[in-house]
PDB file of N, CA, C and O in Angstrom:
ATOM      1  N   UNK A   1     -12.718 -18.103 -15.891  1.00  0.00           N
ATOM      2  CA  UNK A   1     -12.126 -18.774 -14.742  1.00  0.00           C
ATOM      3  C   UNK A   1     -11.202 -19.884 -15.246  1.00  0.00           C
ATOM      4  O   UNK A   1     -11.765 -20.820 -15.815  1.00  0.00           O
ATOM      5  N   UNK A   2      -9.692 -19.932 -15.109  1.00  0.00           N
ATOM      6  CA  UNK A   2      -9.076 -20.578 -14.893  1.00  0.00           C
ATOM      7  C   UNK A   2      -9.465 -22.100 -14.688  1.00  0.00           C
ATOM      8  O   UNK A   2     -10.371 -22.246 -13.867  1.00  0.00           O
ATOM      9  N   UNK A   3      -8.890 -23.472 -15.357  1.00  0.00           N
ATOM     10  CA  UNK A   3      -9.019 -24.587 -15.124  1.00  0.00           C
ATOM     11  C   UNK A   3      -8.467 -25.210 -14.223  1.00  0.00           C
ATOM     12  O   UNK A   3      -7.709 -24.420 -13.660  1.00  0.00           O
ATOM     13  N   UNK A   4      -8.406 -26.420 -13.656  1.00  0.00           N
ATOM     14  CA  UNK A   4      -7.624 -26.997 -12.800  1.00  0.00           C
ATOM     15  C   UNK A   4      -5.995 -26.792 -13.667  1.00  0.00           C
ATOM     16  O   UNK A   4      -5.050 -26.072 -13.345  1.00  0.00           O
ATOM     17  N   UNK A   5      -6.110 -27.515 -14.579  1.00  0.00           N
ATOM     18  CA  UNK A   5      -5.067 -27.837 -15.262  1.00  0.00           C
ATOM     19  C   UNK A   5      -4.144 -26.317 -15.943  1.00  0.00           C
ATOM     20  O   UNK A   5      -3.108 -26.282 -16.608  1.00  0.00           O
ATOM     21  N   UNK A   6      -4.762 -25.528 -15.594  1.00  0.00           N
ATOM     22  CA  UNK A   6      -4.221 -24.140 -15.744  1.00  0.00           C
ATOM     23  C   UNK A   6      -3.530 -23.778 -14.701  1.00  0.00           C
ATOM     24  O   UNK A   6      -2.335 -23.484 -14.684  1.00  0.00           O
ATOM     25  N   UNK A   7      -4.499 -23.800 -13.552  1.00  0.00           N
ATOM     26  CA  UNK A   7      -3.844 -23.091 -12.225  1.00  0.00           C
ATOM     27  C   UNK A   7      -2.815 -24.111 -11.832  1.00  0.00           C
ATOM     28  O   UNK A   7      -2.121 -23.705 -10.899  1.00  0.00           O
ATOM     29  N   UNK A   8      -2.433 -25.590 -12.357  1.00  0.00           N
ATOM     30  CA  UNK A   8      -1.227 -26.607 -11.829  1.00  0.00           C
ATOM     31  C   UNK A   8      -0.034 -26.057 -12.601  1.00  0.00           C
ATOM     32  O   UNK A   8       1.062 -25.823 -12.092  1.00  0.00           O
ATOM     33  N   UNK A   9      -0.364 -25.869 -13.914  1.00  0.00           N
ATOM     34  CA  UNK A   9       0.614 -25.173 -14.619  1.00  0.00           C
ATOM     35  C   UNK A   9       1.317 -23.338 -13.919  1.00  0.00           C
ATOM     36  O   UNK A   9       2.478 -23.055 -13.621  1.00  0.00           O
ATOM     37  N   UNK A  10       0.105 -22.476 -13.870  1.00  0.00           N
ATOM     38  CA  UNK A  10       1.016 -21.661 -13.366  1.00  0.00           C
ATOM     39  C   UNK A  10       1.550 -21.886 -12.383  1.00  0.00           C
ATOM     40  O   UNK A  10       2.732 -21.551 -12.311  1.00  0.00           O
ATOM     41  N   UNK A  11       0.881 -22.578 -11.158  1.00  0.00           N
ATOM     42  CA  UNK A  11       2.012 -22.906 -10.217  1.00  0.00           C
ATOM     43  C   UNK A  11       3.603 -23.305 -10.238  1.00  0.00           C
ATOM     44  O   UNK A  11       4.566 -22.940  -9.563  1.00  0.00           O
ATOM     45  N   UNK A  12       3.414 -24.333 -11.453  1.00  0.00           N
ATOM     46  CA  UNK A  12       4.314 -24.753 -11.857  1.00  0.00           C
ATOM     47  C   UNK A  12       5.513 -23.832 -12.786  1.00  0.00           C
ATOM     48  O   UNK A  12       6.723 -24.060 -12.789  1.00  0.00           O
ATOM     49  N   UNK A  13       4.954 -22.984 -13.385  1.00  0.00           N
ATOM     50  CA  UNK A  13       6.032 -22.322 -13.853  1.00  0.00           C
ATOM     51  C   UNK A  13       6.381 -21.112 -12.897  1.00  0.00           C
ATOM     52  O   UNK A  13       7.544 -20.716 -12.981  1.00  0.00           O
ATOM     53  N   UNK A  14       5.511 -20.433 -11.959  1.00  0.00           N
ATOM     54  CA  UNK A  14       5.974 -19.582 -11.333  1.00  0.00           C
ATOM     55  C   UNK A  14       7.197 -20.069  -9.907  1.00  0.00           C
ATOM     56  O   UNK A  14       8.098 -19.448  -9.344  1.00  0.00           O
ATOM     57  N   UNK A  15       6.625 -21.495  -9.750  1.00  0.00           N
ATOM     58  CA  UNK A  15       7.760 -22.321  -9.004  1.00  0.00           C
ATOM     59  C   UNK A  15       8.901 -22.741  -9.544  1.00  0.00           C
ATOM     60  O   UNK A  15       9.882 -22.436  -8.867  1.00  0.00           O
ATOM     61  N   UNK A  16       9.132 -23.347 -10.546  1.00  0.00           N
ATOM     62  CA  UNK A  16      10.348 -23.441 -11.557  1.00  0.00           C
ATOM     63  C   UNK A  16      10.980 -21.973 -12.416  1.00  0.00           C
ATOM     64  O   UNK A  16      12.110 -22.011 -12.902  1.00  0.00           O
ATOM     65  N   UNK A  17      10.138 -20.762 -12.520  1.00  0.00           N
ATOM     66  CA  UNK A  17      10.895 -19.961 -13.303  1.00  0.00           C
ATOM     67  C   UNK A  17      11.133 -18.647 -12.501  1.00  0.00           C
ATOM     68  O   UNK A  17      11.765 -17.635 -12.804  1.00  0.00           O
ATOM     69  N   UNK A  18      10.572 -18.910 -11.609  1.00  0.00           N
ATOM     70  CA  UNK A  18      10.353 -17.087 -10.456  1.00  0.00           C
ATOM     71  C   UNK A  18      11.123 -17.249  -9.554  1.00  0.00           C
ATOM     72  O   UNK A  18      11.534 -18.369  -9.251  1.00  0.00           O
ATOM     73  N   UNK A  19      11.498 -16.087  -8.898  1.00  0.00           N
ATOM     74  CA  UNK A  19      12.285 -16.297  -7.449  1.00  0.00           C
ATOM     75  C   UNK A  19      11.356 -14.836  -6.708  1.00  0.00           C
ATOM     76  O   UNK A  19      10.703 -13.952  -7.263  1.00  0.00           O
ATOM     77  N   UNK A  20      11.604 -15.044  -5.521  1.00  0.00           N
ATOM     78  CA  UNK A  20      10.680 -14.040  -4.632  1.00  0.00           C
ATOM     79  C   UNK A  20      11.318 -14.219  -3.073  1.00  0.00           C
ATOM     80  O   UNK A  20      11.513 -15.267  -2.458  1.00  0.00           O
ATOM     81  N   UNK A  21      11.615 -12.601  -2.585  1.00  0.00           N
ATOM     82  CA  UNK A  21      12.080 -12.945  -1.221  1.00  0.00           C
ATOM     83  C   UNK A  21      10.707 -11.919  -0.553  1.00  0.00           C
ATOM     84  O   UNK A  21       9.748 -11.349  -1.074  1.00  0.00           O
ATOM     85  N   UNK A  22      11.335 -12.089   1.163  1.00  0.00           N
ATOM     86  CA  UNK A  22      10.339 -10.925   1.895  1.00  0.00           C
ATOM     87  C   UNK A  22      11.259  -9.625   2.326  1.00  0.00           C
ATOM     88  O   UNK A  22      12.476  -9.654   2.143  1.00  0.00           O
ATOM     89  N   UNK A  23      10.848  -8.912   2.689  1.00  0.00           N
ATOM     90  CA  UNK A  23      11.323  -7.923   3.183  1.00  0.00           C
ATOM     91  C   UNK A  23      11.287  -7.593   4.285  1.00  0.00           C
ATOM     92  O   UNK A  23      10.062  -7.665   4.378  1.00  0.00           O
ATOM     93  N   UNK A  24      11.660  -7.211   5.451  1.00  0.00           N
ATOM     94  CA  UNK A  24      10.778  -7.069   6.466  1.00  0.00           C
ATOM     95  C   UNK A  24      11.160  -6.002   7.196  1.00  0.00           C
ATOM     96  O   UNK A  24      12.365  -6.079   7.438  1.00  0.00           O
ATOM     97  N   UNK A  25      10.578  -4.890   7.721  1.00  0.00           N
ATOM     98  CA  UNK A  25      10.816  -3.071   8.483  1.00  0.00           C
ATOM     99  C   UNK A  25      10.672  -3.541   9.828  1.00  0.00           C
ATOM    100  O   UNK A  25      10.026  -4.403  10.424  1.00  0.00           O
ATOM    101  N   UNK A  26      11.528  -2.641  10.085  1.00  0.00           N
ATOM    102  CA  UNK A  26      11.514  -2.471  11.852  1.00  0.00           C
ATOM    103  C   UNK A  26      10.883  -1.185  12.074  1.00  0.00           C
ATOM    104  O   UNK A  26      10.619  -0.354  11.205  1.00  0.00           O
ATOM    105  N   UNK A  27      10.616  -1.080  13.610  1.00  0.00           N
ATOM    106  CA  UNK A  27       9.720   0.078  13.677  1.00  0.00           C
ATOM    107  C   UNK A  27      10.892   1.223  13.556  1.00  0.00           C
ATOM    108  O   UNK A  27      10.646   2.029  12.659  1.00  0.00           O
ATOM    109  N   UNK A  28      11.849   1.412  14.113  1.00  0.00           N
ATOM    110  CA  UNK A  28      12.883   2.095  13.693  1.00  0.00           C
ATOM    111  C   UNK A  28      12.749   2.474  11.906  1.00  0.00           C
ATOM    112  O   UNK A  28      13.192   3.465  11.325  1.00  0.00           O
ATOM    113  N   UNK A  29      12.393   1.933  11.640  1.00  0.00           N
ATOM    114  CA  UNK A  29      12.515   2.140  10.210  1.00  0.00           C
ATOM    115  C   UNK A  29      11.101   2.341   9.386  1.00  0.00           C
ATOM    116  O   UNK A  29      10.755   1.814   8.328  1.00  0.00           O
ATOM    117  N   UNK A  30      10.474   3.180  10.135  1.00  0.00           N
ATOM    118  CA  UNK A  30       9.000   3.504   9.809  1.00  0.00           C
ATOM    119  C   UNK A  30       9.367   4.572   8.575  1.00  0.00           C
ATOM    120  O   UNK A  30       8.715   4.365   7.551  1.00  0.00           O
ATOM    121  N   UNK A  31      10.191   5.542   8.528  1.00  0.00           N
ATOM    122  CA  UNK A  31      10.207   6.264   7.541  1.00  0.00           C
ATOM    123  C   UNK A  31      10.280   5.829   6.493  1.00  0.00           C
ATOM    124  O   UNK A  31       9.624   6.368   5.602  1.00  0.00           O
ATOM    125  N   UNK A  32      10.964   4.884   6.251  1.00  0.00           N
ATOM    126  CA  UNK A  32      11.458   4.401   5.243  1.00  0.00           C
ATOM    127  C   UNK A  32      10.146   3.153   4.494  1.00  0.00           C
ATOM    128  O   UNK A  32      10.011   3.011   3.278  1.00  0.00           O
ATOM    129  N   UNK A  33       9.666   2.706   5.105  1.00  0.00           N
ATOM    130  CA  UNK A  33       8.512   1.776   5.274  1.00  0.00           C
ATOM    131  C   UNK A  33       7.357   2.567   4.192  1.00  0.00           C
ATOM    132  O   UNK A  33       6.903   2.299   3.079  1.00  0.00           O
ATOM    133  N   UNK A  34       7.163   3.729   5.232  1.00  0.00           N
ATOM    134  CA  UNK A  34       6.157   4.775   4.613  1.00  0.00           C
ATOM    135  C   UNK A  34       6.584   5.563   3.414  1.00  0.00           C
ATOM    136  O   UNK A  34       5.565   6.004   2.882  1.00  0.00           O
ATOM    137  N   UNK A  35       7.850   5.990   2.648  1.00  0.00           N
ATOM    138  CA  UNK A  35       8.257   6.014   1.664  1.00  0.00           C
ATOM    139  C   UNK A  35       7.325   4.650   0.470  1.00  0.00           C
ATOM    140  O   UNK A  35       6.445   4.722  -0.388  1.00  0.00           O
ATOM    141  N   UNK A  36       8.138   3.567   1.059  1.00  0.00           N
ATOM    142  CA  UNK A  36       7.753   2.909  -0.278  1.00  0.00           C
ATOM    143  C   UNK A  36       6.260   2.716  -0.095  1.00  0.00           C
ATOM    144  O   UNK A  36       5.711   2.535  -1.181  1.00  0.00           O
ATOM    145  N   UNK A  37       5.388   2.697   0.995  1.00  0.00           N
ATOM    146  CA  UNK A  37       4.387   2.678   1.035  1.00  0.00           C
ATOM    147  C   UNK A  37       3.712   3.524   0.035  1.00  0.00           C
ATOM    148  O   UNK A  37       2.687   3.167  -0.545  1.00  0.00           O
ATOM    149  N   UNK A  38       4.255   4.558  -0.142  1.00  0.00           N
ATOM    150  CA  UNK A  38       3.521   5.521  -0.756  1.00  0.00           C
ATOM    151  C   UNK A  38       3.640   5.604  -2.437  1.00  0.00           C
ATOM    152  O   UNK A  38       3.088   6.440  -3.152  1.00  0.00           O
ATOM    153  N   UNK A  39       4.561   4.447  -2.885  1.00  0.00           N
ATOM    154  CA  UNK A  39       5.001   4.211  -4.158  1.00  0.00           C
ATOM    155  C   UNK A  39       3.588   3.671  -4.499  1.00  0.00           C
ATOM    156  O   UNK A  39       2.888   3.178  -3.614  1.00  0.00           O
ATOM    157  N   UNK A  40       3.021   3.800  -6.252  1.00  0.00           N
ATOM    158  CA  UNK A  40       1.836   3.005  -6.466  1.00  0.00           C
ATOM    159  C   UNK A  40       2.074   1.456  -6.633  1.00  0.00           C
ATOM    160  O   UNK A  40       1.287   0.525  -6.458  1.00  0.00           O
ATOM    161  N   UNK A  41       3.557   1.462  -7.071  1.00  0.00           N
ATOM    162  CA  UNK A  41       4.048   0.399  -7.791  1.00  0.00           C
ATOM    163  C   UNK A  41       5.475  -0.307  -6.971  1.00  0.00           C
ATOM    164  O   UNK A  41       6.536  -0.546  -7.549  1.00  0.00           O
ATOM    165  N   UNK A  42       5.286  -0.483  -5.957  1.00  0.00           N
ATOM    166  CA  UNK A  42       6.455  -0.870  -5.375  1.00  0.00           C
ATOM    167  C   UNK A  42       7.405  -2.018  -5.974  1.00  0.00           C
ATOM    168  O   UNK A  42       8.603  -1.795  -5.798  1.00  0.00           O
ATOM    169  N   UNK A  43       7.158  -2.939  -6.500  1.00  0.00           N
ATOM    170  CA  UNK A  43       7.980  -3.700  -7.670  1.00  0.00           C
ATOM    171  C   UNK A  43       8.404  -3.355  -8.019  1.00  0.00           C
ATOM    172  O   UNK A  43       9.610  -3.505  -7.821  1.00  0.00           O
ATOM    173  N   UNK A  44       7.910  -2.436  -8.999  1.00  0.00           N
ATOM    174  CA  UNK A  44       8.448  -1.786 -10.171  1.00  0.00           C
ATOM    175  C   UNK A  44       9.459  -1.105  -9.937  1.00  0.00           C
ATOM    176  O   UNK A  44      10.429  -1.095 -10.694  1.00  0.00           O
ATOM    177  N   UNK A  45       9.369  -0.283  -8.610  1.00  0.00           N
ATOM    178  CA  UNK A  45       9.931   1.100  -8.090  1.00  0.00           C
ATOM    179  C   UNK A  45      11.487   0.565  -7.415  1.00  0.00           C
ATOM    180  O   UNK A  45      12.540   1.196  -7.315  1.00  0.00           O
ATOM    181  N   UNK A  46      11.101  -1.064  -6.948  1.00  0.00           N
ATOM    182  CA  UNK A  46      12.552  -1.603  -6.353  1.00  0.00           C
ATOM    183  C   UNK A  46      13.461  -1.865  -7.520  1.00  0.00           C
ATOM    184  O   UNK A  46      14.678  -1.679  -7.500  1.00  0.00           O
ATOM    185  N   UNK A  47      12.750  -2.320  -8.557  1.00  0.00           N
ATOM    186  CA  UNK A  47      13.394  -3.039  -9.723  1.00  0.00           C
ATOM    187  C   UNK A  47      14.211  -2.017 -10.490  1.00  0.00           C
ATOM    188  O   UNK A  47      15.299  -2.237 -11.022  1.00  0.00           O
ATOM    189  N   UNK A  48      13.410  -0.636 -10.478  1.00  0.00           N
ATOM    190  CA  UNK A  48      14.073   0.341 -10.996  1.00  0.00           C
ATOM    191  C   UNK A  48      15.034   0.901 -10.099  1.00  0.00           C
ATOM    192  O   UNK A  48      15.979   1.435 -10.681  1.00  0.00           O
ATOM    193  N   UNK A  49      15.066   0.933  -8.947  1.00  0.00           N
ATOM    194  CA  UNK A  49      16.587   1.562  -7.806  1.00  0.00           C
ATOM    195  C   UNK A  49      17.180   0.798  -8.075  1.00  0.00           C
ATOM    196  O   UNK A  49      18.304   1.288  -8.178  1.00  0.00           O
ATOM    197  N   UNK A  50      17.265  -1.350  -8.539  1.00  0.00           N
ATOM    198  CA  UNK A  50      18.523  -2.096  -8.170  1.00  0.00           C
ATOM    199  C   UNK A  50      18.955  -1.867  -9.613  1.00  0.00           C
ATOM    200  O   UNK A  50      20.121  -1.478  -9.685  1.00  0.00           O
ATOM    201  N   UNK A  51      18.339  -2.001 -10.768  1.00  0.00           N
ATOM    202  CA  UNK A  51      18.608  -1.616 -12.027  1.00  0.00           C
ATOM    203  C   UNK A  51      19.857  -0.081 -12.090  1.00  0.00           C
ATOM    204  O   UNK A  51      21.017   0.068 -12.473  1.00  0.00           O
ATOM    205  N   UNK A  52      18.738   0.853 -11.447  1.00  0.00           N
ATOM    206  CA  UNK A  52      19.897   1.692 -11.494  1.00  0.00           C
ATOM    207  C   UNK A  52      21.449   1.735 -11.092  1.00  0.00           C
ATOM    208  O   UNK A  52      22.532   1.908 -11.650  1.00  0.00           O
ATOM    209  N   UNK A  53      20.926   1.471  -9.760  1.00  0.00           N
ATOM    210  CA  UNK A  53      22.311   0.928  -8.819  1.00  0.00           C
ATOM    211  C   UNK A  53      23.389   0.148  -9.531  1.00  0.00           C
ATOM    212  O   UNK A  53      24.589   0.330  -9.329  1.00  0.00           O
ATOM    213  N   UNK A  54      22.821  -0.853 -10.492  1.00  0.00           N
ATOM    214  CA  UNK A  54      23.724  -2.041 -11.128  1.00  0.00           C
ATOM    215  C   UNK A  54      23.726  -1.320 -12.642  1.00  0.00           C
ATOM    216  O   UNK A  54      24.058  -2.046 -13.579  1.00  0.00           O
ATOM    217  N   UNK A  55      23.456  -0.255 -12.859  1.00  0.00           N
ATOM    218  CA  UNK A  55      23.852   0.835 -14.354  1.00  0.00           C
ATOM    219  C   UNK A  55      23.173   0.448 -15.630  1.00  0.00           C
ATOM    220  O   UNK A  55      23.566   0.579 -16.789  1.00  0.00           O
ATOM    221  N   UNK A  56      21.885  -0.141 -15.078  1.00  0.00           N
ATOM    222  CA  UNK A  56      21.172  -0.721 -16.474  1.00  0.00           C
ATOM    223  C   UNK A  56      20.310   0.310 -16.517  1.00  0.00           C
ATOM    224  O   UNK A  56      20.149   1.161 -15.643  1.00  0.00           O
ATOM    225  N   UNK A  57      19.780   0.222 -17.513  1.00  0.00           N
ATOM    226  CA  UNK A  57      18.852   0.900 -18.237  1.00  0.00           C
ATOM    227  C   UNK A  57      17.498   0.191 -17.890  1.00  0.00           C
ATOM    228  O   UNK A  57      17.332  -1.001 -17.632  1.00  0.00           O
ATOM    229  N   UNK A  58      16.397   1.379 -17.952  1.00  0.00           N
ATOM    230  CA  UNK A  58      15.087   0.896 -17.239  1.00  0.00           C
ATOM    231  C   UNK A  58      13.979   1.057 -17.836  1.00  0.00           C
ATOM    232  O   UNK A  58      13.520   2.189 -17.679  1.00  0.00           O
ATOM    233  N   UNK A  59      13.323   0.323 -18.503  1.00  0.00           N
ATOM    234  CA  UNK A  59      11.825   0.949 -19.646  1.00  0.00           C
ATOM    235  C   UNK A  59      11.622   2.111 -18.847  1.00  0.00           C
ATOM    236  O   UNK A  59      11.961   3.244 -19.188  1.00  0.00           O
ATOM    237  N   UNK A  60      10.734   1.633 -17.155  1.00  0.00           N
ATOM    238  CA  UNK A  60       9.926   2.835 -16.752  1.00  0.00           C
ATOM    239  C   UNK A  60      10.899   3.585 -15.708  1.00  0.00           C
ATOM    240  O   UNK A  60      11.581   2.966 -14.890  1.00  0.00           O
ATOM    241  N   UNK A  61      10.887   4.760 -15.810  1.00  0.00           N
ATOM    242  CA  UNK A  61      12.004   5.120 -14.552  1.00  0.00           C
ATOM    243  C   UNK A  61      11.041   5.132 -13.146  1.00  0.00           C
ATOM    244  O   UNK A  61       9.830   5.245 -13.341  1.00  0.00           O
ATOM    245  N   UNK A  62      11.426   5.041 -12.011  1.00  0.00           N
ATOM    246  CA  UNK A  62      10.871   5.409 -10.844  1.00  0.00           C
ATOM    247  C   UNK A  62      11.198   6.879 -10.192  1.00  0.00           C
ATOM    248  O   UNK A  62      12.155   7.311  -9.549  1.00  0.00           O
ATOM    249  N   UNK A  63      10.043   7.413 -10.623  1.00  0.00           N
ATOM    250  CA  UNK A  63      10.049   8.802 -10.418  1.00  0.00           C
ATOM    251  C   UNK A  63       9.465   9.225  -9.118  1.00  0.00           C
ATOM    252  O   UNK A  63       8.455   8.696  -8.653  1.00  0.00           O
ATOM    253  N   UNK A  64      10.110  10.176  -8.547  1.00  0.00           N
ATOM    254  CA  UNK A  64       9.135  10.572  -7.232  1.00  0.00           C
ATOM    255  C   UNK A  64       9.054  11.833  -6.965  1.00  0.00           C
ATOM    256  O   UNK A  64       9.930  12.522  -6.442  1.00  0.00           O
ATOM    257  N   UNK A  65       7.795  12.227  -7.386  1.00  0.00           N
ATOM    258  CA  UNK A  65       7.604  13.948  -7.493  1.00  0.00           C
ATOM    259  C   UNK A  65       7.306  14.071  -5.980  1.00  0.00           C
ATOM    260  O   UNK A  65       7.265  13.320  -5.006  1.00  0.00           O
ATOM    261  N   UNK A  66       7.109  15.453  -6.271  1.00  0.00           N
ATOM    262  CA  UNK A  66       6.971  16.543  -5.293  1.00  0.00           C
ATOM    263  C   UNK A  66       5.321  16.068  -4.342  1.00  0.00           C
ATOM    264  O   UNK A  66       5.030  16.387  -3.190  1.00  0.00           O
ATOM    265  N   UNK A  67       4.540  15.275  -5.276  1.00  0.00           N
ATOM    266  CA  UNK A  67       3.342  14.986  -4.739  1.00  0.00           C
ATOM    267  C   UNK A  67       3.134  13.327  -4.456  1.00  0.00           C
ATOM    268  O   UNK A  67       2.181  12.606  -4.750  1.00  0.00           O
ATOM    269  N   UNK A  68       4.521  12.981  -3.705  1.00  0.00           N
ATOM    270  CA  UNK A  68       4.578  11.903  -3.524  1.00  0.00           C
ATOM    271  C   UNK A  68       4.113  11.746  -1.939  1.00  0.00           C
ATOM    272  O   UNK A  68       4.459  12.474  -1.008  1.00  0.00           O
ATOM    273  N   UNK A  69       3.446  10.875  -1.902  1.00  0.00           N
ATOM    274  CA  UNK A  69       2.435  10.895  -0.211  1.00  0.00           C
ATOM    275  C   UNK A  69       3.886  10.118   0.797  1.00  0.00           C
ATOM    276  O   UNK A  69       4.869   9.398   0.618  1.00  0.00           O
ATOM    277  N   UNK A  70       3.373  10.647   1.580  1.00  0.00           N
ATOM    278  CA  UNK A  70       4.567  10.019   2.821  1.00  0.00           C
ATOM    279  C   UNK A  70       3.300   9.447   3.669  1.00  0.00           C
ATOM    280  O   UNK A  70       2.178   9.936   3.537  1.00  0.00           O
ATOM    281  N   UNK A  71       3.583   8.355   4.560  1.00  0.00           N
ATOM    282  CA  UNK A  71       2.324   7.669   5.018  1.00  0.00           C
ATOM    283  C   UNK A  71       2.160   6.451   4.859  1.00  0.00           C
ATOM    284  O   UNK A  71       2.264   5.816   3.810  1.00  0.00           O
ATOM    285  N   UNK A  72       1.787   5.923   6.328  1.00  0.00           N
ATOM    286  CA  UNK A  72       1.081   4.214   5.738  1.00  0.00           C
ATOM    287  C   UNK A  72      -0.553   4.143   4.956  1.00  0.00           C
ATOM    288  O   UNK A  72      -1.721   4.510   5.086  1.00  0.00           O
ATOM    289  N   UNK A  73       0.407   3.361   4.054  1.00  0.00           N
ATOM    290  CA  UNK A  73      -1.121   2.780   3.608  1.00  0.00           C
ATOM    291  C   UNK A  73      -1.156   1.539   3.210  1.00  0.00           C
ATOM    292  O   UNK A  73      -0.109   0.925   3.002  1.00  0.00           O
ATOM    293  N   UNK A  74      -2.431   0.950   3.036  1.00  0.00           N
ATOM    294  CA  UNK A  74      -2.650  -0.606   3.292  1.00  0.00           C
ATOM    295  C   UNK A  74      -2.521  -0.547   1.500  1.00  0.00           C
ATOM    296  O   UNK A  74      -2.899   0.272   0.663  1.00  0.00           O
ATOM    297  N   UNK A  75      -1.720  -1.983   1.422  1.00  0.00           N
ATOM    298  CA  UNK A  75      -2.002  -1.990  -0.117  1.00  0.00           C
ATOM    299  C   UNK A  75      -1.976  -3.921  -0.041  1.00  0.00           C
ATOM    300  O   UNK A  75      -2.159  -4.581  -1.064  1.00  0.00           O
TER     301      UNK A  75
END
């Protein structure tokens, strides 16, 4: 377990070194919702479409087979 003086620090660097927005679906846009829903790794999976989009190169690619679930699910 984490110290006081640990958890002030990560705060602190994830506030000074991170950036983070929200996203937010309309019901109109349930398909699309349930797509990434169904990603295991949705981070990863955005990071790899804007990467692509912007022509970089990506350690992991975001792959989406044939046995990719369509569907809400709680994550």
């Amino acid at each position: 377990m984490p110290s006081e003086a640990q958890k002030r620090a990560d705060r602190k660097y994830k506030h000074d070194k991170t950036q983070q927005f929200c996203l937010r679906f309309y019901p109109a846009e349930e398909e699309i919702w349930s797509f990434l829903s169904a990603q295991e790794n949705k981070q990863g999976f955005l990071k790899d479409l804007i990467s692509r989009a912007m022509g970089v190169a990506s350690d992991s690619p975001a792959h989406v087979g044939s046995n990719t679930k369509v569907g809400r699910t709680e994550s």
